[in-house]
VOBA-1610 file (N, C-alpha, C; in pm, whole numbers, padded with zeros to 5 digits, always signed):
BEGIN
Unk+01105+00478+01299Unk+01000+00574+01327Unk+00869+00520+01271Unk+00774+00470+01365Unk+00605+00440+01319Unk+00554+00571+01250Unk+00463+00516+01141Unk+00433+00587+01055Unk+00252+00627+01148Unk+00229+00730+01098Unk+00081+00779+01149Unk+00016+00714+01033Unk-00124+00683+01101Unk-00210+00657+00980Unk-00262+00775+00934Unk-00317+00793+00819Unk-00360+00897+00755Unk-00490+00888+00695Unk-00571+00709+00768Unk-00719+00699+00718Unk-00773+00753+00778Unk-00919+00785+00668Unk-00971+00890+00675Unk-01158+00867+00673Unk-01250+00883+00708Unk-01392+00818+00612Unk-01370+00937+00501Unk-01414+00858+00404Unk-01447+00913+00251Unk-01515+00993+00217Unk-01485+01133+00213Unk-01628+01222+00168Unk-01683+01193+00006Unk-01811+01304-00014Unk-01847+01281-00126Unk-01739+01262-00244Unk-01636+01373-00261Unk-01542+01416-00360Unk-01455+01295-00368Unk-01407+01253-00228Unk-01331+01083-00248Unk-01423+00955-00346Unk-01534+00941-00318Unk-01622+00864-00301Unk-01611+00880-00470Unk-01650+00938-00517Unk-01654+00999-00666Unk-01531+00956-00707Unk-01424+01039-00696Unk-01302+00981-00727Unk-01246+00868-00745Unk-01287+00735-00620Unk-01262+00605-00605Unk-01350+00545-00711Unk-01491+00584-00670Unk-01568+00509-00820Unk-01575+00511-00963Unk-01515+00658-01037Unk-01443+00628-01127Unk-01369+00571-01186Unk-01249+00576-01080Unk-01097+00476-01120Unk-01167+00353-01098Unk-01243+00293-01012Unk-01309+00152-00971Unk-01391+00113-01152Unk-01505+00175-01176Unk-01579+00195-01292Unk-01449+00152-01407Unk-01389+00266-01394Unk-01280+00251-01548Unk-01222+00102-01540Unk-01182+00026-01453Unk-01111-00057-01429Unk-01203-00176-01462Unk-01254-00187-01394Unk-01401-00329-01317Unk-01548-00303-01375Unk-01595-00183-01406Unk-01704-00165-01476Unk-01809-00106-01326Unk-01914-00068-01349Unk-02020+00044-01262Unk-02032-00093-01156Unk-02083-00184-01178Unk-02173-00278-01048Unk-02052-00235-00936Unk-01918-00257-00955Unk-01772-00264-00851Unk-01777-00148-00803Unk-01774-00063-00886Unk-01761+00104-00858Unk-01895+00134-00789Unk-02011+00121-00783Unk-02128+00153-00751Unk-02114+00088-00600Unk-02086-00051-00584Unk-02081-00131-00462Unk-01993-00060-00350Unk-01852-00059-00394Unk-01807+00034-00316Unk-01806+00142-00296Unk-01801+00248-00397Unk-01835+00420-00334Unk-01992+00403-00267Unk-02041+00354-00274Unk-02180+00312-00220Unk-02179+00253+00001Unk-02041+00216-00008Unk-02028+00175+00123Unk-02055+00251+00234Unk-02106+00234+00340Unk-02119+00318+00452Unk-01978+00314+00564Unk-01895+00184+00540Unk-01798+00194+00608Unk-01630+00227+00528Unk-01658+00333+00351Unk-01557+00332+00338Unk-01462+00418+00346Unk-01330+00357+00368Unk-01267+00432+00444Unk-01132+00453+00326Unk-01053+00554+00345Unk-00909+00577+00265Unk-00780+00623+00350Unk-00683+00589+00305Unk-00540+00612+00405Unk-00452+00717+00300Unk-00461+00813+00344Unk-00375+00894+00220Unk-00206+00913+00235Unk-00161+00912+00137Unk+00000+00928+00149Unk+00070+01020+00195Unk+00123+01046+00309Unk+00155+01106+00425Unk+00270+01216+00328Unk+00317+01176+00208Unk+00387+01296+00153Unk+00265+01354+00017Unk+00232+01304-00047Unk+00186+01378-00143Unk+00029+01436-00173Unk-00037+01337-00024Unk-00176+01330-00030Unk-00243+01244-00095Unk-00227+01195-00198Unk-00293+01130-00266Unk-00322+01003-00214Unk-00472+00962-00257Unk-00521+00801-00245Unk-00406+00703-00206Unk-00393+00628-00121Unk-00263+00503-00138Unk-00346+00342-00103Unk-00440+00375-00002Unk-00537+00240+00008Unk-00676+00283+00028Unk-00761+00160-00015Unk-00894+00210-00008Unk-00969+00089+00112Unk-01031+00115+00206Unk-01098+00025+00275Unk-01233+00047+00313Unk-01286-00110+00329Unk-01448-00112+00397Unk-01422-00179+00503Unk-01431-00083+00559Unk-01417-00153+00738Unk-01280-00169+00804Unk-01250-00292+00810Unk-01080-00293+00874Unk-01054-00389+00757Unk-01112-00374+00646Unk-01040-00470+00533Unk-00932-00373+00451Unk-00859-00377+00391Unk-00774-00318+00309Unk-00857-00406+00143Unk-00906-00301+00058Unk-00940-00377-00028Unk-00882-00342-00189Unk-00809-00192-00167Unk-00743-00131-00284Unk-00657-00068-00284Unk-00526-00069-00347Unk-00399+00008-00335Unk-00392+00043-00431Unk-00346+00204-00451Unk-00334+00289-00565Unk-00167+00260-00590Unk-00172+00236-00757Unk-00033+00222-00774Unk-00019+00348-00827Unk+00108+00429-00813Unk+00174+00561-00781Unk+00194+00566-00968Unk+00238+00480-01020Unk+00283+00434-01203Unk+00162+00493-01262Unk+00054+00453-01210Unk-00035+00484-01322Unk-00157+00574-01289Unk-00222+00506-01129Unk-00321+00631-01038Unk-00448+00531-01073Unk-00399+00351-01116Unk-00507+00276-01127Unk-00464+00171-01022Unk-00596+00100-00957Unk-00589+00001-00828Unk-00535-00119-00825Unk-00427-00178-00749Unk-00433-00301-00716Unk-00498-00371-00643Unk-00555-00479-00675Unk-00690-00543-00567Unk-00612-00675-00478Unk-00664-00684-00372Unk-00626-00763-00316Unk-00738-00887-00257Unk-00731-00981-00188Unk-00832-01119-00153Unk-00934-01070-00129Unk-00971-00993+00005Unk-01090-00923+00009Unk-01182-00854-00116Unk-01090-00771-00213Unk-01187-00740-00301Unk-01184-00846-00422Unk-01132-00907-00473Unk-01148-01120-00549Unk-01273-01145-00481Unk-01304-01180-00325Unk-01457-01176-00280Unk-01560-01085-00328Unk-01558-00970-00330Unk-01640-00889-00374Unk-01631-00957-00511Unk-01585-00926-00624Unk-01584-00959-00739Unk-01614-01051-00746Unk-01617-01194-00718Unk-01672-01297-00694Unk-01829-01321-00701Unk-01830-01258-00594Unk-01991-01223-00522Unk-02076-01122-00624Unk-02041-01065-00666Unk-02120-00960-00759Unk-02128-01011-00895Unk-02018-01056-00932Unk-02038-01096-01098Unk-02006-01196-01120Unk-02140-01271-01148Unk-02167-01403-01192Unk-02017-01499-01245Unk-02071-01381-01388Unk-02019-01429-01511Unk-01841-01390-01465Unk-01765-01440-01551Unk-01621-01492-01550Unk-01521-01333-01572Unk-01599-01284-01570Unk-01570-01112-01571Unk-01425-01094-01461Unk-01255-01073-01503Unk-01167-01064-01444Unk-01138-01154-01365Unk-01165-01299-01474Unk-01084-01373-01354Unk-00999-01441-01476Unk-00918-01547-01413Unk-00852-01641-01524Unk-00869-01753-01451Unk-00857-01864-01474Unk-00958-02001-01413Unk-00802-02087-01468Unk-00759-02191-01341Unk-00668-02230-01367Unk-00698-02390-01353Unk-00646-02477-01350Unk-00662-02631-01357Unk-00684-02660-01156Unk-00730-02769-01146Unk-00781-02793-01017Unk-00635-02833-00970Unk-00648-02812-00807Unk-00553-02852-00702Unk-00409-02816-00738Unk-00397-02705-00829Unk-00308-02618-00890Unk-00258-02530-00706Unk-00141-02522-00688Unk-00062-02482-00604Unk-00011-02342-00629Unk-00022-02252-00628Unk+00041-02081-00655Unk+00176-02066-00590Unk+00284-02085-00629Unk+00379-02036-00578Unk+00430-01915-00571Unk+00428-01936-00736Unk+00540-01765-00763Unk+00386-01745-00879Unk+00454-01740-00981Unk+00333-01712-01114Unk+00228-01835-01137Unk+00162-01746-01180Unk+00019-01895-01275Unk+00134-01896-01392Unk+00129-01985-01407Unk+00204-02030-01569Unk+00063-02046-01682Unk+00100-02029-01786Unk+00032-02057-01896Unk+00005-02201-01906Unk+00024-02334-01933Unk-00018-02426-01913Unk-00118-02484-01792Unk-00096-02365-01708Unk-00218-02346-01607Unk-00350-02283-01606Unk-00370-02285-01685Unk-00482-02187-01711Unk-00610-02282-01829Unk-00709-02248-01786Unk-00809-02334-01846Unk-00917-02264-01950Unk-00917-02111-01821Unk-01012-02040-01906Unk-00961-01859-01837Unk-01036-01812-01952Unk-01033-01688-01910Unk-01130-01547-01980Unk-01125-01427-01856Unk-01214-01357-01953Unk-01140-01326-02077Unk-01236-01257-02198Unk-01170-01231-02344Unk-01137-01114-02318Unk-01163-01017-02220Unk-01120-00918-02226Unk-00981-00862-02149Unk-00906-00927-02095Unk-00803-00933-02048Unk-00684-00874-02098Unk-00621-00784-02089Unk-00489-00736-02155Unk-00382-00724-02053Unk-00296-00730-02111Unk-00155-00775-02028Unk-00183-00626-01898Unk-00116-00651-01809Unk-00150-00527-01717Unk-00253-00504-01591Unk-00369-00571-01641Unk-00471-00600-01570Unk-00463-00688-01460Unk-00556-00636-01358Unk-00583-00691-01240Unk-00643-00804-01255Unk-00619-00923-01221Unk-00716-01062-01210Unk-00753-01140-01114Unk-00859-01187-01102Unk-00873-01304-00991Unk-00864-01457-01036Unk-00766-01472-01002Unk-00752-01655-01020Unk-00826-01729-00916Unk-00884-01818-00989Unk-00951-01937-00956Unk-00964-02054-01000Unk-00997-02150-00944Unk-00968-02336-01011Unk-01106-02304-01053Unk-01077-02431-01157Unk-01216-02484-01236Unk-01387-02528-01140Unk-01302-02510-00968Unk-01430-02554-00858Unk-01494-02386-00878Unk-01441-02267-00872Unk-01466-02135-00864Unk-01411-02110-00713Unk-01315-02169-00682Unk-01247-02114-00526Unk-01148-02050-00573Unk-01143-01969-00482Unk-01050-01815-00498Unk-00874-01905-00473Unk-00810-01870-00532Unk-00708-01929-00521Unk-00593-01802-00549Unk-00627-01682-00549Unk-00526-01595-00553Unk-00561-01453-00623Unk-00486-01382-00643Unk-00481-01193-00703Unk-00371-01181-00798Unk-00384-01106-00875Unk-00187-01080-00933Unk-00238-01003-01085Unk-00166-00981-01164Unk-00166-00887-01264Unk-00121-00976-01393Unk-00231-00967-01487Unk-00179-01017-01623Unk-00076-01013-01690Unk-00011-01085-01719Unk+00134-01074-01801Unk+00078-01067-01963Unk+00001-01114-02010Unk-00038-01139-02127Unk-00173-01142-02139Unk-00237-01176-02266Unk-00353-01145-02275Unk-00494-01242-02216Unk-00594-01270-02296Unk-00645-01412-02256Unk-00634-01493-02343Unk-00662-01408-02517Unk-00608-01496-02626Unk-00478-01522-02630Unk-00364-01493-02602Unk-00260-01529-02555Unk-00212-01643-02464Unk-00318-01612-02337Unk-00323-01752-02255Unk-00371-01917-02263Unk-00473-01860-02397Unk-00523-01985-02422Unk-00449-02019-02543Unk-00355-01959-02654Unk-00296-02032-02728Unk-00150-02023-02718Unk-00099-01964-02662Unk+00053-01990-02577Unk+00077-02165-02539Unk+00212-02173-02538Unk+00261-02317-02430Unk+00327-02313-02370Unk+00383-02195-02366Unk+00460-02168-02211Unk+00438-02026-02200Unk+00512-01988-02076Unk+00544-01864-02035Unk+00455-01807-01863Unk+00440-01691-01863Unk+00369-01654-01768Unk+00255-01588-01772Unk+00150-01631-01724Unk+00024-01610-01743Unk-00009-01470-01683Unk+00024-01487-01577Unk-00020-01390-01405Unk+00092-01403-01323Unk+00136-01297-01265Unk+00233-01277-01172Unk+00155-01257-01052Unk+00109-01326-00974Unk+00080-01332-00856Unk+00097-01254-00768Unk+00014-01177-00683Unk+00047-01062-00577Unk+00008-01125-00432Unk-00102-01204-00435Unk-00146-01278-00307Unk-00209-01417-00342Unk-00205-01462-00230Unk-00247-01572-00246Unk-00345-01650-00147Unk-00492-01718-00146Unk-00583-01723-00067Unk-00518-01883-00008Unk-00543-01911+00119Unk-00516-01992+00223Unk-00614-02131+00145
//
């Protein structure tokens, strides 16, 4: 049985809602950029109502995880984040011509933000600044940089 979609454009009260959880997560520039969109759009969960993806346009750029009611980001929004903040703000920076299979490993990793705690959303990238993937912190950043093994980032996607 095909599922109905349930996207929606975003009224004010969404719009608010998304930029909070966005804000708490990523900080105001992220949250401001997107509740700020003219094309954004939300797909709500056909049983409970609530938020399940957030989009600008025909991109899918945020999935609400059900655990906590905070976002998973996916390639499209790594671009945004990219593009907006300079500085090294949520990413972890891994060694060049590094291959993503399954996890970033810890010996992969070169640099990272300090503010990082296990849990967190990240954008991986090589030492060029090309997007090389999405996935969720296993550990910290001081962790990543004085660790010698283990798992850095568990990988959710991965850029072409």
């Amino acid at each position: 049985m095909a599922r109905s979609s349930n996207r929606i454009p975003a009224d004010k009260n969404i719009r608010e809602t998304v930029r909070v959880i966005i804000e708490r997560q990523f900080g105001g520039k992220l949250a401001d950029y997107v509740a700020s969109s003219d094309s954004l759009e939300i797909e709500l969960s056909p049983r409970t109502g609530r938020i399940r993806h957030v989009f600008i346009g025909n991109k899918r750029i945020l999935t609400m995880r059900a655990s906590d009611g905070l976002f998973t980001i996916s390639l499209d929004f790594a671009r945004i984040v990219l593009d907006l903040c300079k500085e090294k703000k949520y990413r972890v920076i891994s060694e060049k011509n590094i291959e993503l299979k399954g996890s970033l490993l810890v010996p992969g990793v070169v640099d990272c933000d300090e503010n990082i705690r296990p849990g967190d959303e990240v954008v991986i990238i090589d030492v060029d600044g090309r997007l090389l993937g999405v996935g969720k912190a296993r550990i910290s950043c001081v962790a990543m940089k004085t660790s010698l093994k283990g798992e850095a980032v568990r990988v959710r996607a991965r850029s072409n």
